[in-house]
Residue frames relative to the residue before (quaternion, step in Angstrom):
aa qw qx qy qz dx dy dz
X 1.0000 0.0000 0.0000 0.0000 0.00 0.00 0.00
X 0.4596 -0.7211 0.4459 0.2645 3.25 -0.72 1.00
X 0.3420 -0.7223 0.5871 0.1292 3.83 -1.05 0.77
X 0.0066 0.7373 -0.6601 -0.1435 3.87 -0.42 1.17
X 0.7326 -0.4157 0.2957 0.4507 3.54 -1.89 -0.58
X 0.6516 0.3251 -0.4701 0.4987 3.80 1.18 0.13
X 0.4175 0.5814 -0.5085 0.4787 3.83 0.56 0.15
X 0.5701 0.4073 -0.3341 0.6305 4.07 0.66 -1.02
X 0.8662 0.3596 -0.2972 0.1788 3.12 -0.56 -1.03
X 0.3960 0.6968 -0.2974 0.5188 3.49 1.88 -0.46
X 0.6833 0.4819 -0.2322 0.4969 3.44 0.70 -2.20
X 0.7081 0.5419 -0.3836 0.2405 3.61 0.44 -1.07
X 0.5131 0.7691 -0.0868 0.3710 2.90 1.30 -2.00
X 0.7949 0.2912 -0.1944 0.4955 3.46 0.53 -1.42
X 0.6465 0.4260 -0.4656 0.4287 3.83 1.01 -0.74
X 0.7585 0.3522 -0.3488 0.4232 3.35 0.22 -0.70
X 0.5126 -0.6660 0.5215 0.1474 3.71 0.70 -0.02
X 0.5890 0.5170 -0.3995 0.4756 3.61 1.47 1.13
X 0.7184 -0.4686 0.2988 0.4183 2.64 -1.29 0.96
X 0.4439 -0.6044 0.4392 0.4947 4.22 -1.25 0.62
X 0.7408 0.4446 -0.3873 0.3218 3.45 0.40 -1.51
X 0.3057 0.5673 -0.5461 0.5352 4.38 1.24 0.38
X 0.8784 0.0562 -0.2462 0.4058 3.50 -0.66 -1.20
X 0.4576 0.5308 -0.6402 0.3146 3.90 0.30 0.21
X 0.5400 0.6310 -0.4117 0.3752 4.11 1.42 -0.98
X 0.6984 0.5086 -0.2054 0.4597 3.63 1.12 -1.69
X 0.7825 0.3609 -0.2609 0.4352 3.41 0.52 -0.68
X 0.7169 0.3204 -0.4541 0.4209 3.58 0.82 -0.01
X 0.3840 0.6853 -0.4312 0.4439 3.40 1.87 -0.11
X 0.6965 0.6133 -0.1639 0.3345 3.53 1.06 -0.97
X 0.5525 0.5303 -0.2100 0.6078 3.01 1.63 -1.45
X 0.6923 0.4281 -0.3407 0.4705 3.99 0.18 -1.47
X 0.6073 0.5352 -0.4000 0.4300 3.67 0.41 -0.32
X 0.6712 0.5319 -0.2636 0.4440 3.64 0.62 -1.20
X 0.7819 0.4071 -0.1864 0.4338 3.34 0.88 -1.56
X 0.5413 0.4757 -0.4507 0.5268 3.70 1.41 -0.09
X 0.8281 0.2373 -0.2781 0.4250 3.32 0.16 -0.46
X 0.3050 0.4355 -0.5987 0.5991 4.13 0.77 1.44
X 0.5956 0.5825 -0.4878 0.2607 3.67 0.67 -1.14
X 0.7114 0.5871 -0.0535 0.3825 2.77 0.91 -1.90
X 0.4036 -0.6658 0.4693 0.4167 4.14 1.56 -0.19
X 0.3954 0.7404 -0.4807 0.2537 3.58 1.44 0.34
X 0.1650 -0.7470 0.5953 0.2457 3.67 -1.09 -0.58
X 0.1526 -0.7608 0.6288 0.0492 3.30 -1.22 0.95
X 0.1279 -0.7402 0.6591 0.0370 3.68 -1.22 1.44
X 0.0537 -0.8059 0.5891 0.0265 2.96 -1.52 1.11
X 0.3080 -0.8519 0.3692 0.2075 2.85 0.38 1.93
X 0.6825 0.4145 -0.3929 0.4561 3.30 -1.18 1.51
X 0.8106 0.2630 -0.1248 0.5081 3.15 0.82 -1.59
X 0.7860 -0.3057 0.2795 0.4589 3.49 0.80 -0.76
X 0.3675 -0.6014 0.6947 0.1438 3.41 -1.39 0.33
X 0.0068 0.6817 -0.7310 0.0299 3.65 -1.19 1.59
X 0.0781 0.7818 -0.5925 0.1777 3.27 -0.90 1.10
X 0.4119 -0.7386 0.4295 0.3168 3.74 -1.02 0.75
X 0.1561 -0.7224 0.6076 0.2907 3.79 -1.29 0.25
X 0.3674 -0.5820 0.6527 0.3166 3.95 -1.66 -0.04
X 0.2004 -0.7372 0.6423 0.0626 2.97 -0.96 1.27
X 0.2951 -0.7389 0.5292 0.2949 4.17 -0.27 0.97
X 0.6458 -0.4200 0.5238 0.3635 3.37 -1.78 -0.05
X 0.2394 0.7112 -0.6607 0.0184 3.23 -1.12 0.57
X 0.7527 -0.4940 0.3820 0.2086 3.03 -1.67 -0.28
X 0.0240 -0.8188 0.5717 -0.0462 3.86 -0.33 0.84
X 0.2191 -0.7050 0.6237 0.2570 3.14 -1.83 -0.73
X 0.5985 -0.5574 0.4873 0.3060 3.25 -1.11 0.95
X 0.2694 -0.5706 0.7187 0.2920 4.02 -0.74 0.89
X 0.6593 0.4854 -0.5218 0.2397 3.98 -0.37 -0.62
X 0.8769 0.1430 0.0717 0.4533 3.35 0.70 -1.46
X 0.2110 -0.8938 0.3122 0.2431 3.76 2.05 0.16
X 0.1160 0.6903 -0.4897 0.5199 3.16 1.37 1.90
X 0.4315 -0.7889 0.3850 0.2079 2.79 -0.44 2.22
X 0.1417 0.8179 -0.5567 -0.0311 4.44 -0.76 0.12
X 0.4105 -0.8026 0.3763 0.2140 2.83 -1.57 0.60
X 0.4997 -0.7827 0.2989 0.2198 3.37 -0.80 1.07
X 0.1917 -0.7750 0.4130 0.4382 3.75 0.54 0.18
X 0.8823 -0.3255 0.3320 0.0735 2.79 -1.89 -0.19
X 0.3920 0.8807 -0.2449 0.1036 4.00 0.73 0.18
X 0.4708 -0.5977 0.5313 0.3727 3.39 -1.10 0.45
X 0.1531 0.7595 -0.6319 -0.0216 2.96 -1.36 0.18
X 0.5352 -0.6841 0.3934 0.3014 3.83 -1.01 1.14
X 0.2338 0.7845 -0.5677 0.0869 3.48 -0.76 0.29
X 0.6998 -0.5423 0.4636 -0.0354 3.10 -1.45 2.01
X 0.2034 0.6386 -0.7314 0.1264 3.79 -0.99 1.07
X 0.3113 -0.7614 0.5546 0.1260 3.39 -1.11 1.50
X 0.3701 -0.6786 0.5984 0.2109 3.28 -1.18 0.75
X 0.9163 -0.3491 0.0536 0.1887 2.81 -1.70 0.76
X 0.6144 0.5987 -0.1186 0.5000 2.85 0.98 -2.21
X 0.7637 0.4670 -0.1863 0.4048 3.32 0.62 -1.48
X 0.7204 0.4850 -0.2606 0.4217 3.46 1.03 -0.60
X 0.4065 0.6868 -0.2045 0.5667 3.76 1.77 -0.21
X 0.6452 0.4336 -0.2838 0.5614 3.33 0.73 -1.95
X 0.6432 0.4649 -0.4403 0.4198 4.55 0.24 -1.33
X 0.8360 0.1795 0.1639 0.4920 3.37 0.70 -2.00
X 0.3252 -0.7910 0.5169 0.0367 3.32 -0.11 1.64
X 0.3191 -0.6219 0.6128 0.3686 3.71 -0.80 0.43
X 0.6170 -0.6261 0.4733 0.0573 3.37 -1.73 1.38
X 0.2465 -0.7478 0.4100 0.4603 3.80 0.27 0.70
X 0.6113 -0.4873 0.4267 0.4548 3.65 -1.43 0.10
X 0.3644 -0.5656 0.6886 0.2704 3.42 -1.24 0.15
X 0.4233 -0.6761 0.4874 0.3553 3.07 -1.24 1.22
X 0.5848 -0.4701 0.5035 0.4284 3.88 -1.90 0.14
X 0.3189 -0.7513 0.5463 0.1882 3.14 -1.02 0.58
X 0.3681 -0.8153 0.3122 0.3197 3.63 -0.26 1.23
X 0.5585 -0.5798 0.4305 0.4083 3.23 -1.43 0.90
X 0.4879 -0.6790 0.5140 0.1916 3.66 -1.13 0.87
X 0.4322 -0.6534 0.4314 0.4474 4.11 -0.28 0.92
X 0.4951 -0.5313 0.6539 0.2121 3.51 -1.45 0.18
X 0.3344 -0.6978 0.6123 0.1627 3.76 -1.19 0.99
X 0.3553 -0.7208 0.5615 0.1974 3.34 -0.63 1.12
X 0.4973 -0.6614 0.4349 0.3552 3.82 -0.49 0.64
X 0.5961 -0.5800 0.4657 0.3022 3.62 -0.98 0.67
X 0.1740 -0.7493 0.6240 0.1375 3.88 -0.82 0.54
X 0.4776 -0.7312 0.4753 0.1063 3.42 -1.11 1.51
């Protein structure tokens, strides 16, 4: 089930037992922080959860789907998201090992 920003803020609200229109303050207080500092080509790490940081995309060269007339694409920042560890476990659990299966002995050949 998908999780929007009043679904969080509900979930939050009840664990911690504040008040919603408190953690809607913290969490958009939380969000405006993040996005001032991407503004800024900054990066923010939340050990565990992740690492938001900004990349440069160069100019290059494309085509127009309407009329496949070659153009150029400009140049742009753009945000972009690397999950940390903890967080990447929590999506995709490590699989237990399977046990080794023992090598079976070999039959020495019969002597005549």
């Amino acid at each position: 089930m998908p999780l929007n920003k009043s679904d969080l803020i509900a979930n939050v609200a009840k664990t911690t037992e504040l008040k919603k229109a408190q953690v809607e303050q913290i969490i958009a207080t939380t969000l405006d922080e993040i996005k001032k500092e991407l503004g800024q080509h900054g990066k923010v790490t939340l050990v565990g959860f992740g690492t938001f940081d900004v990349s440069h995309r160069a100019e290059r060269k494309g085509r127009s789907p309407k009329t496949g007339e070659e153009i150029l694409i400009p140049a742009k920042i753009i945000p972009k998201f690397r999950p940390g560890r903890e967080l990447k476990v929590t999506v995709d659990p490590p699989k237990p090992a399977k046990p080794v299966a023992k090598a079976k002995p070999v039959a020495k050949p019969k002597k005549k």
